[in-house]
C-alpha positions, -999 to 999 in steps of 0.1 A, spaced: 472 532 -305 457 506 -329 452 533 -361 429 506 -377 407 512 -352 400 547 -355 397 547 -390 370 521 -386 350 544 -359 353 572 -375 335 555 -409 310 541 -380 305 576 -371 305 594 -401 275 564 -415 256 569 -385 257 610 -390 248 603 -428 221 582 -418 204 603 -391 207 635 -417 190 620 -442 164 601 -417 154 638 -401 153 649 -438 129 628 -449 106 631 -416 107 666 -418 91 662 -453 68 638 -445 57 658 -415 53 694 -442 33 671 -463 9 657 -446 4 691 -424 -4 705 -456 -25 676 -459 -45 682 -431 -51 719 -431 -71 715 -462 -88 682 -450 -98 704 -415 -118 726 -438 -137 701 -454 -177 707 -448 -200 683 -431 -213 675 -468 -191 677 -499 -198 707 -523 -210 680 -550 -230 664 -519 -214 631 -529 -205 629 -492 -214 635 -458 -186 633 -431 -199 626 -396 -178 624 -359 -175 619 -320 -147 621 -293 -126 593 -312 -135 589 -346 -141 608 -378 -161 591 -404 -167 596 -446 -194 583 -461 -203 579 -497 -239 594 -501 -248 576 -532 -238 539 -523 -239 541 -481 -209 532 -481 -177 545 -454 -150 550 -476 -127 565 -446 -122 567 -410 -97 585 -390 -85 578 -352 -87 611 -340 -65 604 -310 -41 579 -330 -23 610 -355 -1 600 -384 24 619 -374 35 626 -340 35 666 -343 5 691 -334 -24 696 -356 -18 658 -374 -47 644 -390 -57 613 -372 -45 570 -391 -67 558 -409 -84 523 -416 -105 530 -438 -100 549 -469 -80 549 -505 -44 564 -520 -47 574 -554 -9 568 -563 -7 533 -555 -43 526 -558 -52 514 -523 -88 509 -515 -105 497 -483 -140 505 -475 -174 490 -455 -206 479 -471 -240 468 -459 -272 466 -477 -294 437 -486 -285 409 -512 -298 410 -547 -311 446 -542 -287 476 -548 -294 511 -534 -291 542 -550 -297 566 -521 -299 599 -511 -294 626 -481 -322 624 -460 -310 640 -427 -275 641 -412 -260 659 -379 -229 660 -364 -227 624 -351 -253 607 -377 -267 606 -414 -294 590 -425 -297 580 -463 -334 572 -481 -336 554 -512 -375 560 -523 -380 542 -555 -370 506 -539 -384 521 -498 -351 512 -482 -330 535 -460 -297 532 -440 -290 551 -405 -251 553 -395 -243 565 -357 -219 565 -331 -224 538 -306 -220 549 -271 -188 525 -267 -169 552 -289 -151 531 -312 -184 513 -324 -208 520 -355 -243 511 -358 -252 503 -394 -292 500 -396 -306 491 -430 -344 489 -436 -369 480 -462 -400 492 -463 -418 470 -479 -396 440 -467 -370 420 -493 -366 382 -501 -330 386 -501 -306 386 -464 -290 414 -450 -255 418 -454 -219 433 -440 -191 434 -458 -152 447 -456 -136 455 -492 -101 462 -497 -72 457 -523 -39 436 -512 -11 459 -494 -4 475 -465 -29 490 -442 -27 532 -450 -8 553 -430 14 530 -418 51 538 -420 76 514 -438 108 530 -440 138 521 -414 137 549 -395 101 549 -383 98 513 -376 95 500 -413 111 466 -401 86 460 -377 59 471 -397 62 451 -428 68 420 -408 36 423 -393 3 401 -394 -23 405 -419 -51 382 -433 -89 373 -426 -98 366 -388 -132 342 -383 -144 339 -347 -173 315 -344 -186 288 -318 -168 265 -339 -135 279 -338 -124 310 -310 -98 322 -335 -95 310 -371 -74 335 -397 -61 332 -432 -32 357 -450 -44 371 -479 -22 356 -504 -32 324 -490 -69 331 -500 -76 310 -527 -110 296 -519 -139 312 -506 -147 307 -466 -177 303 -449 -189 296 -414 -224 293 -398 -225 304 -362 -248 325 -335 -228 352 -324 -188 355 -337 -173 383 -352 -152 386 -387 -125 409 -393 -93 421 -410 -66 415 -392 -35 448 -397 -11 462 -371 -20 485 -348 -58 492 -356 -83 472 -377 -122 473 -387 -140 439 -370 -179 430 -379 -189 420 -345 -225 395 -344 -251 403 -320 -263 368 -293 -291 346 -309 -288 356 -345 -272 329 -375 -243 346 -392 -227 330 -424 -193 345 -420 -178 346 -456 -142 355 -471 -136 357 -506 -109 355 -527 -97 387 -549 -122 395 -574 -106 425 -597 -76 425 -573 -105 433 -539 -110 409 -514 -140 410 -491 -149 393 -459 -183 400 -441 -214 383 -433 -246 374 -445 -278 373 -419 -294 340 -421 -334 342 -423 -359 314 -403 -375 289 -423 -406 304 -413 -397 343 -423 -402 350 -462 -387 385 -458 -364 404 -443 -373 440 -429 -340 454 -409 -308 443 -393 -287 465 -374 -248 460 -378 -224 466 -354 -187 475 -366 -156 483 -347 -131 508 -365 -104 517 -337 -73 505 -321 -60 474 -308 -60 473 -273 -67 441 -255 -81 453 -228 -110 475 -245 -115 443 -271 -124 424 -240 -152 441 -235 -166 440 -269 -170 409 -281 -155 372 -269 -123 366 -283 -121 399 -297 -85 402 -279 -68 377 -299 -69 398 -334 -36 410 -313 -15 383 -326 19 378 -310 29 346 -334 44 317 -319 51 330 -284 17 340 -276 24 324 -243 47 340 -232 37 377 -249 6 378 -241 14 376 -199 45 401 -206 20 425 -220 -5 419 -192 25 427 -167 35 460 -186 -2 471 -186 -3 465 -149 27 483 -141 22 512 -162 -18 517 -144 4 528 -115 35 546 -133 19 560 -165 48 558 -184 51 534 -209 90 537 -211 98 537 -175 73 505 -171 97 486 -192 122 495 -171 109 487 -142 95 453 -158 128 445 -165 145 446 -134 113 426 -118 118 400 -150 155 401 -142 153 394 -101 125 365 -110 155 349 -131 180 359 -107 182 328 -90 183 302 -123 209 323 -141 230 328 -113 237 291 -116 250 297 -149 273 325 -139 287 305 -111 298 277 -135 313 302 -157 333 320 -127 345 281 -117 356 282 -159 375 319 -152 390 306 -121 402 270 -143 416 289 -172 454 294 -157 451 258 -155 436 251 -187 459 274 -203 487 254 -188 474 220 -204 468 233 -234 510 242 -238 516 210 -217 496 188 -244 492 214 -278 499 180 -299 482 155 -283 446 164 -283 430 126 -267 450 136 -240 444 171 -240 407 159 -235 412 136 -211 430 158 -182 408 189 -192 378 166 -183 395 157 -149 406 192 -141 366 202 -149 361 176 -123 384 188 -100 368 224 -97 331 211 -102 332 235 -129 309 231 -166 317 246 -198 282 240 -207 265 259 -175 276 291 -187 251 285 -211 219 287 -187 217 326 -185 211 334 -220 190 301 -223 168 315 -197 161 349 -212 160 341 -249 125 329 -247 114 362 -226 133 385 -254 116 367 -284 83 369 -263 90 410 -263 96 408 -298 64 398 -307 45 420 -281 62 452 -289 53 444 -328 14 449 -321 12 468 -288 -3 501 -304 1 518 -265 40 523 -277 31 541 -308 47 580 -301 49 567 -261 79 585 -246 106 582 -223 118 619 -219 150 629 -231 155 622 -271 131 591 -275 95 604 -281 81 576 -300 93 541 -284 79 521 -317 104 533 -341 141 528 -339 165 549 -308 168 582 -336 203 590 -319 213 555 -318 222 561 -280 205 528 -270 221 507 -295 253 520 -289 249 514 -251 243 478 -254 274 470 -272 293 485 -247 280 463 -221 282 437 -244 321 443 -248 319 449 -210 302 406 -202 328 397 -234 354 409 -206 342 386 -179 332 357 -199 355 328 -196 376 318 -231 360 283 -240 388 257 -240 406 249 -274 387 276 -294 395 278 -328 408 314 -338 384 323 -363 354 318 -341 373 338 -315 370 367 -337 337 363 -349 327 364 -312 347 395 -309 327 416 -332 294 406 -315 286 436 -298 288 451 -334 266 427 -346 240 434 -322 244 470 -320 233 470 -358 206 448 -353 195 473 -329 196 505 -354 168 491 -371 145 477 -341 119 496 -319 136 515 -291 113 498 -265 128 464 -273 168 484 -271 153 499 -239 145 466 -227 179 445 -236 204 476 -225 185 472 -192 184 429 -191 220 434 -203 229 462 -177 218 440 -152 232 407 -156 263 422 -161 258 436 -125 246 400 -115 276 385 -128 304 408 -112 293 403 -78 290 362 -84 326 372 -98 333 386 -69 318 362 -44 335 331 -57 367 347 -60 369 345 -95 394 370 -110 373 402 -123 393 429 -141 384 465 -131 
């Protein structure tokens, strides 16, 4: 009994106690908190008590408005809660934090005229706001596609200036969104954010903040301009047949804003209305389709786009019939893992043809320890010999690195995960395995394919033992990632283990039990 050993996994299991103590801790804070939050926010009236706002909502959405300036100055996804516990208040996108002075908000009017307005009429689903001295007025509704505003703005008397959209916010992470380990801060803060233009120019142009350092602006008939954050975002979408100068600006007094202006005919010396149409909901590719071209591709999946975008597509297809998020990337998977079958069984029939060399091998390398040229040489001809290649033991991982990356990056923005369940202990499949159950299971099959993987020829001890601790390595890696993408690799993993015993098995290669 190596006592090393279980000193070592007892300190593993003592950490990983500490860690999910102190993790259950804190959520069971955060969760007190903001339920505390949310009782007093659920007795909020229609209009404030100073009337300085008038809140307004449907099926999917919950809206603030600021009475005095028009403006929204918060919206909640009433299906989409902040925590995943009954009677949560729904994420926000728009909205502010007074402790670390956050501030994001929406903004239409008509340039070179400001509004002072005032209540006019308001019900459940609407408000309409009158400013008499300069006869202009603004309506905000629910579209009937749920997750859409309408934003009309009038003058009376008509206005020499254009009419205008605009998004405001302050640098910093969208609100809501959780950054420490436990609940997916990893993922989170590695994230996409910056300015999105779609014009007829350009399908899908975007810039990070930080990298805003001159102002943008694009003419174009239709488009759309947003603010690209994970999970959910606010988008300004154009209407067919009407000129749209998109604009970005840099940070003026530490807020950035990105909107449009409506451009005006040669022949039209003033400007009556324009009705705005803005999208405040989650991102779900599917459902962006619909609303406006190229809509879909504010879901940015990074470099491997080609291959994400098609894995999500897959998932979504599978999970129509299943309606389960977790068991769909199980089942995806094993389909993924049967499509490879073929390629990487190549690979695991050159590394049984290496298992079945190593007596061999082993006996050249005593026969020849000081004369490595001619070590080489006979190694090469005994290779030859069993048609056997060190390097095709390679092919396997080559062929599924680019379809794990690719579920990297789709499992970073795909907001259907958020508080999806499997069952069992995993109730939120965007946030790291809480129990570490998943991570822990993958090293063991790791140790398990260590086991039947061949010893590469003249290895050099200290690589040996790096290799050794892999599974280690990995498992750790895997503390801190979602559980969908330790779902998917203890199931890939589980697999081609599988795969590999029975080409093992078939080729006679020696496979310890």
């Amino acid at each position: 009994m190596n006592i090393r050993k279980i000193y070592v996994g007892l300190i593993a299991f003592l950490l990983m106690a500490m860690f999910y103590t102190w993790t259950s801790e804190t959520r069971a804070l955060s969760t007190s908190t903001h339920l505390a939050l949310a009782k007093s926010e659920n007795a909020l009236p229609v209009v404030s008590s100073d009337g300085n706002y008038v809140n307004i909502e449907n099926d999917l959405l919950k809206v603030r408005v600021a009475v005095n300036t028009g403006a929204i100055v918060e919206t909640r996804l009433k299906e989409y809660k902040v925590e995943n516990v009954e009677g949560a208040l729904g994420s926000r996108v728009f909205g502010s934090d007074d402790l670390t002075l956050f501030k994001y908000y929406f903004k239409s009017g008509f340039t070179g005229q400001a509004a002072n307005y005032e209540l006019d009429s308001y019900s459940d689903d609407f408000v309409v706001l009158v400013d008499k001295a300069n006869g202009l007025s603004k309506r905000i509704s629910f579209l009937p596609e749920t997750y859409e505003l309408s934003i009309a703005d009038s003058s009376l008397n008509g206005l020499s200036g254009k009419a205008f959209a605009s998004l405001y916010r302050t640098g910093g992470r969208s609100l809501d969104l959780k950054t420490n380990t436990a609940d997916g801060g990893f993922m989170n803060n590695s994230s996409y954010e910056g300015v999105a233009i779609s014009t007829e120019k350009d399908a899908y142009e975007t810039t990070r903040l930080r990298s805003l350092d001159e102002p943008i602006s694009e003419l174009s008939r239709s488009g759309w301009i947003a603010f690209i954050e994970k999970y959910f975002f606010a988008a300004l979408l154009g209407s067919e047949g009407v000129v749209y100068n998109y604009i970005a600006q840099p940070a003026n007094a530490g807020i950035y804003s990105m909107g449009y202006t409506v451009e005006r005919a040669e022949t039209q010396n003033l400007v009556y209305d324009h009705k705005h149409r803005l999208y405040v909901g989650p991102k779900i590719r599917k459902d962006l389709e619909k609303r406006a071209e190229n809509l879909e591709l504010s879901i940015d999946m990074g470099w491997f786009w080609f291959i994400s975008q098609p894995m999500v597509l897959a998932l979504d297809l599978i999970n129509n019939f299943i309606g389960s998020w977790g068991l769909s990337i199980v089942v995806f998977t094993i389909f993924l893992k049967l499509l490879l079958w073929p390629l990487t069984a190549k690979g695991y029939a050159s590394m049984a043809g290496m298992r079945k060399v190593a007596p061999e091998m082993k006996e050249l390398q005593e026969r020849y320890k000081n004369d490595r040229q001619k070590l080489g040489t006979e190694t090469m001809a005994l290779y030859k010999k069993h048609n056997a290649n060190p390097v095709g033991g390679c092919l396997p991982m080559l062929a599924q690195m680019p379809f794990f990356i690719g579920f990297f990056f789709a499992l970073r923005e795909m907001v259907e995960l958020r508080h999806s369940s499997l069952g069992f202990w995993l109730t939120d499949l965007s946030v790291p395995d809480p129990l570490f159950i998943l991570p822990i299971l993958f090293g063991m099959v790791m140790v398990l394919t260590q086991r039947l993987n061949p010893q590469p020829p003249m290895q050099d001890p200290t690589q040996a033992q790096v290799i050794k601790y892999m599974p280690v390595i990995f498992s750790t890696f895997f503390f801190v990632m979602p559980s969908a993408l330790a779902l998917y690799s203890v199931i890939n993993s589980g697999v081609s283990l599988i795969q590999q015993r029975l080409i093992y098995k078939k080729l006679g290669a020696v496979v310890d039990d």
